[in-house]
C-alpha positions in Angstrom: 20.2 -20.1 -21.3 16.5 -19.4 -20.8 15.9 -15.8 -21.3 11.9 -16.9 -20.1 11.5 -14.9 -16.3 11.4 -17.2 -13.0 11.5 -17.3 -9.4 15.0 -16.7 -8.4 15.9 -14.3 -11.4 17.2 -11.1 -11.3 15.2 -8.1 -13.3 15.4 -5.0 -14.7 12.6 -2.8 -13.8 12.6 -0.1 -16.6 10.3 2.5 -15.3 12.2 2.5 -12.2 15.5 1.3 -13.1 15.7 -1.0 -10.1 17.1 -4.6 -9.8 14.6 -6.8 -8.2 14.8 -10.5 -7.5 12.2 -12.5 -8.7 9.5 -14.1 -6.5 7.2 -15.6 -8.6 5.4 -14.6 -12.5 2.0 -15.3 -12.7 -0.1 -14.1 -15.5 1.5 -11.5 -16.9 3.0 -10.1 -13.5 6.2 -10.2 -11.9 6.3 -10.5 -8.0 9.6 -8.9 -6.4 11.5 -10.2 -3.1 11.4 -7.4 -0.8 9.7 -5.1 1.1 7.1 -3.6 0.2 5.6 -6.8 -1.4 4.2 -5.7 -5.0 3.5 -6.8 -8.5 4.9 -5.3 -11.7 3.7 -5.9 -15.3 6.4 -8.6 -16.7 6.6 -6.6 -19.9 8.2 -3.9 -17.5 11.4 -6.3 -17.1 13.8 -7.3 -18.7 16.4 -10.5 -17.4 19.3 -9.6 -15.9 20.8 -12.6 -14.2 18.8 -16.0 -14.7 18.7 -17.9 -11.3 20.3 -21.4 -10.9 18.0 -24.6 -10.4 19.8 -25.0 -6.8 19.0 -20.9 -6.3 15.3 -21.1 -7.2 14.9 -24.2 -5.8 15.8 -22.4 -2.4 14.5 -19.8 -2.9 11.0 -21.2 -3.4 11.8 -23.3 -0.3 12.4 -19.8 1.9 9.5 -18.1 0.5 7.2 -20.9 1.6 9.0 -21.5 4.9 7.6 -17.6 5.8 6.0 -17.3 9.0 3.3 -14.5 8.0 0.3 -14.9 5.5 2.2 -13.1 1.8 1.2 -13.8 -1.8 4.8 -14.6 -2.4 4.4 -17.3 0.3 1.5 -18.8 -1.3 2.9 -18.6 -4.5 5.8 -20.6 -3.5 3.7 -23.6 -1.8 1.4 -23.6 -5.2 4.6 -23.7 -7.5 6.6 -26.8 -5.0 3.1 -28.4 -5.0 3.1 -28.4 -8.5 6.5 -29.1 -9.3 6.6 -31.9 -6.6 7.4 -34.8 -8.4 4.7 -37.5 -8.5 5.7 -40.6 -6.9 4.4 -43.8 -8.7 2.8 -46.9 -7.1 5.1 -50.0 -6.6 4.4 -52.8 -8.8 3.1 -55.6 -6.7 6.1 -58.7 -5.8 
């Protein structure tokens, strides 16, 4: 198992103690799922449950499917764009 923090997982938040799920990491920040929306220093967490490829894979699908402006939204359509596999051109008959 990956111990290497991803959309989908579940955290420890030691200065709080609370259990987030994970939106996105991005430079040295942890997004949580939730309201209110906020960042975290990713040294601040520690993994707790590490997400499924199915479970992130949804989750990054509901996150971008949000009907409001959010940095977790926009997080969510950079990381699919990314990750979108890239389709090849047919070789010609």
């Amino acid at each position: 198992m990956s111990t290497t923090i991803d959309t989908g997982d579940v955290v420890k938040h030691a200065p709080t103690g609370e259990e987030w799920l994970v939106a996105y990491v991005r430079g040295g920040k942890v997004a949580w799922c939730g309201w209110p929306s906020g960042t975290a220093n990713l040294s601040d967490c520690t993994l707790i449950e590490k997400a499924t490829p199915e479970a992130r894979a949804k989750l990054l699908r509901d996150l971008a499917a949000m009907s409001t402006n959010d940095h977790r939204r926009s997080a969510a359509l950079e990381i699919l764009q990314r990750e979108r596999p890239v389709e090849t051109p047919a070789e010609p008959a």
